[in-house]
C-alpha positions in Angstrom: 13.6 -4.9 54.3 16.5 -2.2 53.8 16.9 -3.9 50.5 12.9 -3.1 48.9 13.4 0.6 50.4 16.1 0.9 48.6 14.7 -0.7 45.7 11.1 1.3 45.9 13.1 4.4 46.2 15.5 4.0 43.1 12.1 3.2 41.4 10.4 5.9 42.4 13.7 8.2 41.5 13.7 6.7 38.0 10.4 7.4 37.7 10.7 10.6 38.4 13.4 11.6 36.4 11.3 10.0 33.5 8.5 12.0 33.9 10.7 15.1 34.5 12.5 14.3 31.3 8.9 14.2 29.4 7.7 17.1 30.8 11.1 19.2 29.7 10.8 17.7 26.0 8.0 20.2 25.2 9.5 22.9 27.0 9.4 25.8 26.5 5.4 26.0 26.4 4.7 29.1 24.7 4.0 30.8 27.6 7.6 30.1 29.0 9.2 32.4 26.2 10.2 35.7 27.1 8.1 38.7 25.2 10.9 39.5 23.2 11.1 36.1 21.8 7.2 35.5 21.1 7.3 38.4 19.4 10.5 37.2 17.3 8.7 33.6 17.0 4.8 34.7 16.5 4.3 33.5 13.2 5.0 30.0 14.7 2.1 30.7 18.1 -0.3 28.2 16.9 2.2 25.2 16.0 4.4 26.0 18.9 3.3 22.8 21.3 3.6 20.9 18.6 7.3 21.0 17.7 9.9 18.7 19.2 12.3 20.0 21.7 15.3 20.5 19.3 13.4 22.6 16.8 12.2 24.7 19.5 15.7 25.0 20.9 16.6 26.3 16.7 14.0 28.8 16.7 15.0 30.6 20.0 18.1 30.4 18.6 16.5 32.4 15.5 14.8 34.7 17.9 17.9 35.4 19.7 19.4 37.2 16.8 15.8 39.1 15.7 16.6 42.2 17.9 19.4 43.2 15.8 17.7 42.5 12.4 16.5 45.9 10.3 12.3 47.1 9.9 12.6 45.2 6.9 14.7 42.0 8.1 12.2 41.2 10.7 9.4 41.8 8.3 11.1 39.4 6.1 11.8 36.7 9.0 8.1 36.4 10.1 6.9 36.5 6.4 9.5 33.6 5.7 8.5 32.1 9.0 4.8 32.6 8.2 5.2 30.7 5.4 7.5 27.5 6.9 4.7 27.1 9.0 1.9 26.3 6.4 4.2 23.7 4.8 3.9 19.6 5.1 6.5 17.5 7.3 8.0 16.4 4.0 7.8 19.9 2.5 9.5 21.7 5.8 12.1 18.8 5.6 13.1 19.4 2.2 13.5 22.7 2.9 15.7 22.0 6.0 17.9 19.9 3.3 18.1 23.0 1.1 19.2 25.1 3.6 21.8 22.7 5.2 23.4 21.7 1.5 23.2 25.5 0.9 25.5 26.2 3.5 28.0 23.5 2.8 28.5 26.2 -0.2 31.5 28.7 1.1 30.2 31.8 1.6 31.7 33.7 -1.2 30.8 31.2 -3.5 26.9 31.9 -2.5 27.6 35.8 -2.6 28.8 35.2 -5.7 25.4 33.6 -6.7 23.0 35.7 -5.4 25.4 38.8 -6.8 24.7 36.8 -10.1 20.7 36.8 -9.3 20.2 40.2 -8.0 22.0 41.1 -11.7 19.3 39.3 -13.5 16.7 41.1 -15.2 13.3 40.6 -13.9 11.8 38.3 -16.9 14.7 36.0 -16.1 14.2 36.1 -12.4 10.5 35.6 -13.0 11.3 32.4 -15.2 13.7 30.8 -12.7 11.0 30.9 -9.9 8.5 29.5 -12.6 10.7 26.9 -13.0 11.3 26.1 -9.2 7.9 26.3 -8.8 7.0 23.6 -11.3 10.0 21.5 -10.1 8.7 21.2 -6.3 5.0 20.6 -7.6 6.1 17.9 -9.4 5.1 14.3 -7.6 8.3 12.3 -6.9 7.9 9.0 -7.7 9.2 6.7 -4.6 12.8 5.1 -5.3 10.8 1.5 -6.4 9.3 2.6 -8.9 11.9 3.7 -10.7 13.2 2.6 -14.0 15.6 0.5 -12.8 16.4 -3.2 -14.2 16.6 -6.0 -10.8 20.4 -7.3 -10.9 20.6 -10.8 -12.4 20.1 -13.1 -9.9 23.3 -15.2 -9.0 23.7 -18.6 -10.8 21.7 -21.7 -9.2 23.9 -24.1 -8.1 23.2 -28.0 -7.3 24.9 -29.9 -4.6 27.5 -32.3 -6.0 26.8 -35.6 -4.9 29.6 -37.8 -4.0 
């Protein structure tokens, strides 16, 4: 008898810490965030529910530094923010990728680069974003389907008979 007590109540623990574990993977619900940090995160309001508990947890992150950004840094942020939002999965993934292999740049070598940007005249700059732009419209083609010969297959052998 002890022994099924003791069993129902580890069961009804477990299942309790399941459900409590569920219900803090969307958390914070929207309504949960402070007013300073919906009004850091608003461009992301309508897709907020939808995002997993680790990109939530990057964003308030994001918002956490927002106070101490300029007029013009915030307005930048939720422009740039507006914008993430309206991509695809694959499209918001590729940019994650950007961003992380941009960063694996040392910083002065990416001052240096944008140094050498801002220091472009305008039909230049105008023709590198046409060219960026073209690149990501272009449809990949999937990693099978690329030009690539099969490797010979190994030699056939026969069993020696004895």
């Amino acid at each position: 008898m002890r022994i099924r007590l003791a069993h129902g109540a580890l069961v009804a623990a477990l299942m309790l810490a399941g459900s409590l574990a569920q219900a803090q993977a969307g958390r914070p619900t929207w309504n949960e965030l402070t007013p300073a940090q919906r009004e850091a995160l608003a461009p992301l309001s309508r897709d907020w529910e939808t995002l997993d508990a680790d990109r939530k947890r990057k964003w308030i992150e994001v918002a956490a530094r927002y106070p101490n950004l300029s007029p013009d840094g915030k307005q930048k942020l939720h422009e740039r923010m507006g914008k993430f939002s309206k991509l695809t999965p694959d499209q918001k993934q590729t940019a994650r990728e950007n961003f992380r292999r941009a960063y694996e740049v040392p910083a002065e070598q990416r001052q240096a680069t944008v140094q050498k940007y801002q220091e472009l005249p305008p039909d230049k700059k105008r023709e590198l974003a046409d060219r960026a732009a073209t690149k990501a419209e272009a449809p990949r083609r999937p990693a099978r389907e690329l030009d690539v010969k099969p490797a010979n297959p190994p030699a056939r052998t026969e069993p020696q008979s004895k």
